[in-house]
N, C-alpha and C positions, 0 to 999 in steps of 0.2 A: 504494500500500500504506500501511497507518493504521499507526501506532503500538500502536493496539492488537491490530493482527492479527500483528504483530511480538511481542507482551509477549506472547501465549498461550504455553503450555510448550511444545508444538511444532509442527510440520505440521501440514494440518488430516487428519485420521484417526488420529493417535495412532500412526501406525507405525515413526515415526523421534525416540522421547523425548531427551532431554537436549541438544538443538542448543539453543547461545547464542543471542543474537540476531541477530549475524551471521550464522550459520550459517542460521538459518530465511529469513533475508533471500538467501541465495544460493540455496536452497531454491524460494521462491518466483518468483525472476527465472528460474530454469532450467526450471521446469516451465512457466512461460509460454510464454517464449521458445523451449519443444518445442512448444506447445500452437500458436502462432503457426505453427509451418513447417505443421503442420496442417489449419487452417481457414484460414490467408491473416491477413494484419498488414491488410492495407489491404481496401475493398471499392467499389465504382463508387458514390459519392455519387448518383448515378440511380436506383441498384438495389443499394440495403445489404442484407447477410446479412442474415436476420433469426434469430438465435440465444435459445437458453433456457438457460440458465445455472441447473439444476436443484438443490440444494441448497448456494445458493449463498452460507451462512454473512454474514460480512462485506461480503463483494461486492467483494472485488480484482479478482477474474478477470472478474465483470461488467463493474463499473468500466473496464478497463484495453482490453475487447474494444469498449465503446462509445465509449473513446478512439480506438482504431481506425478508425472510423465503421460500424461494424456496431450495431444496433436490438437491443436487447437488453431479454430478460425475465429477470427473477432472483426463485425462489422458494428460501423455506426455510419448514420446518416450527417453528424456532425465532423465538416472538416477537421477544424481544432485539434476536437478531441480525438479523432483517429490519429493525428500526427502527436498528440501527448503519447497516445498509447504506442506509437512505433517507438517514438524516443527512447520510450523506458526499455524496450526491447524484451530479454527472459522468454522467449519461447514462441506467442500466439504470433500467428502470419493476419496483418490487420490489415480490412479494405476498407473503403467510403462505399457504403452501401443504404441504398432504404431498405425496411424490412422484407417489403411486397415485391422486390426485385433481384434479390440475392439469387446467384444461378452458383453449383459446386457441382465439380465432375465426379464426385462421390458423394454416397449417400451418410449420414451422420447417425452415430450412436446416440448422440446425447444433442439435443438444440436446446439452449438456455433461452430466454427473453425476461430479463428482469427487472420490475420496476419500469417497465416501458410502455406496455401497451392500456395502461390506464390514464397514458395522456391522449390516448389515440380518440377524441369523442365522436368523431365521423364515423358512423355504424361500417360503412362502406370500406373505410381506410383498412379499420382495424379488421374485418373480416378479409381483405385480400392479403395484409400482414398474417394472418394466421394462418389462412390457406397455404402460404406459401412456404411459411417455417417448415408447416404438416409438412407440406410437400417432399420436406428435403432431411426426415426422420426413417431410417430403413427400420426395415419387418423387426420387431422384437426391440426396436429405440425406443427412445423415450422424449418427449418434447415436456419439459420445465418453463412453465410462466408463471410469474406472480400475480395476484392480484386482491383483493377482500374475500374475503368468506362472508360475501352478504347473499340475503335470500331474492331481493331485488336490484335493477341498478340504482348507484348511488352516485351522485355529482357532489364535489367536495371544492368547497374555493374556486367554483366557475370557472378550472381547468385542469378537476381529472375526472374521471366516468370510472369509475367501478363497478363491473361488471357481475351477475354472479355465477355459480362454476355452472349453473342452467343453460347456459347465454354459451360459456364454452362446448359443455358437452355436445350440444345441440349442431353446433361449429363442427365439432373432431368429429362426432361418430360417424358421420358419412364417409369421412377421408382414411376410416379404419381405424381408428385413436380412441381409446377409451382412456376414463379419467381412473386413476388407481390409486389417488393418494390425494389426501391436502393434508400439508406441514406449515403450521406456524410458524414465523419467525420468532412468538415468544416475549419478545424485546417492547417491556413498556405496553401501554395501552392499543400499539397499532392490530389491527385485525388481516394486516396482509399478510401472507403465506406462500408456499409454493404449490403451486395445484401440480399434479404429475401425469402426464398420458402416454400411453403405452401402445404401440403400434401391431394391433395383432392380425390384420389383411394389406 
């Protein structure tokens, strides 16, 4: 983790403001260290995960999964921060990408999207984003996004849309993706999680 992913005012999604820096620093270690019991810490040097780390800001979580020894792609739509995240360098191969456009010559074990698609509030956006993660999740992957565990959607400070896992399922099941898990973050009062889907057609 950079210094500068630390000095941002908070989390990355805006939904937990005013944490110091400690506080986002304990933030980050916890959501990893859930995101770990997940996908697996370690992976068979023979045969590494091969993961997508879908708007992947800074590239922590990149970074820390190709510590790991997992093969890592990291795209964001934000110039900036794709050239932060090449800087730091440690492993993930990083592109400027939108979500709904990313094309890979192989198929991915593990697709991440964290803390991103709950700024998406165009129904339209965010369904061709999804679609297209799905897309790119092989037989027996898993596609990881975050979002609320709420039963309806929920608009919060007039620019994020929280979805519930209904609005997902409804999304994957068609593309063969069923939901297999929600994991709390845990951390403090927020209700975001990792919803998990699993690719079994």
């Amino acid at each position: 983790m950079t210094d500068a992913t630390l000095d941002r005012p908070g989390p990355p999604g805006g939904f937990l403001p005013g944490l110091d820096r400690a506080g986002r620093e304990l933030f980050h270690t916890l959501r990893l260290g859930t995101l770990l019991t997940l996908i697996g810490d370690l992976s068979d040097p023979a045969a590494p995960l091969f993961v997508l780390d879908a708007g992947c800001g800074d590239g922590h979580v990149a970074r820390a999964l190709a510590r790991c020894g997992h093969r890592v792609d990291a795209i964001d739509a934000d110039e900036e921060a794709v050239e932060r995240a090449r800087t730091a360098g440690d492993g993930p191969r990083c592109a400027l990408s939108r979500l709904d456009r990313w094309r890979s010559p192989w198929p991915y074990d593990i697709v991440l999207c964290l803390d991103v698609l709950f700024h998406l509030r165009d129904d339209a956006e965010w369904w061709a984003a999804l679609r297209n993660l799905a897309s790119l999740v092989r037989l027996t992957g898993r596609l990881v996004v975050t979002d609320a565990d709420t039963p309806v959607p929920r608009a919060r400070r007039g620019r994020l849309l929280h979805r519930p896992a209904a609005d997902y399922r409804a999304a994957l099941a068609p593309l063969g993706l069923g939901h297999t898990e929600f994991r709390p973050y845990g951390f403090r009062e927020t209700e975001v999680g990792f919803h998990v889907f699993t690719r079994s057609r």
